[in-house]
N, C-alpha and C positions, 0 to 999 in steps of 0.2 A: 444185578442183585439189588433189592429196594431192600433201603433199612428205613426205620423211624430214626426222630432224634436220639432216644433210649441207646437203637442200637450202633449209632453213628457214634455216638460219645465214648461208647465202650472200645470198637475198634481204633476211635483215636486214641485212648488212651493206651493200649496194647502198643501201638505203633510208638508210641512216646516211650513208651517202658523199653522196646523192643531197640531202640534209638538209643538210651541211656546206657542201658547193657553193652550194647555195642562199642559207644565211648568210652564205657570204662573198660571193655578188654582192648580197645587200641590203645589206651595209655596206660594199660600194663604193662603189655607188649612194648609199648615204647620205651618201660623203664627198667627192662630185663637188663642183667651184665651177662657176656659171657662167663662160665665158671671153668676156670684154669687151675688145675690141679699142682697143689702144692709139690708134689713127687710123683712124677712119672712111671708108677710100678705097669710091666711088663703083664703081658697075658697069662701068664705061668703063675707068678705072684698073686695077683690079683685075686686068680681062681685059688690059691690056696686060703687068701683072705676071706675068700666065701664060705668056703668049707670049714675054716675054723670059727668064723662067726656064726655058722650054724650050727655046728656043734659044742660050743663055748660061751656064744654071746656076744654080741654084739660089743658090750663094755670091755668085757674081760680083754678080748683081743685088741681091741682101741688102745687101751692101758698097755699090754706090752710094746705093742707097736710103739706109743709113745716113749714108753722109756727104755728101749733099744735104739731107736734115733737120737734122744734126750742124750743119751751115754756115746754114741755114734760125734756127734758136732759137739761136742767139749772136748775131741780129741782136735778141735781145728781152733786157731787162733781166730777169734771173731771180737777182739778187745780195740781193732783200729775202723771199726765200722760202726761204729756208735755215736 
């Protein structure tokens, strides 16, 4: 393929861009954590989680959940881990 310089300039630049983009998703990638799930809810639960958050919302169901465990671990001594 014959390019001019015009069109030689442009592919190199594409190739640079093309290079940049690529660095920067290897060092995203590089700075991923795995995400470890604070509570292990089961398959059954999970799927109930869904359903109420579709029919509820998203918030609303966050909110009980939270203060059903919230009331859940204030029945456990957690005053020598501090």
């Amino acid at each position: 393929m014959k390019a001019n310089e015009k069109d030689y300039q442009k592919y190199s630049d594409a190739i640079d861009r093309i290079q940049e983009g690529n660095e920067a998703m290897i060092e995203l990638f590089n700075e991923l954590e795995k995400d470890n799930p604070v509570i292990g809810f089961n398959g059954e639960v999970m799927k109930s989680i869904s359903q109420a958050k579709e029919k509820y919302g998203e918030d609303v169901i966050d909110q009980k959940i939270n203060t059903v465990v919230a009331e859940m671990l204030s029945w456990l001594d957690l005053t020598d881990l501090s």
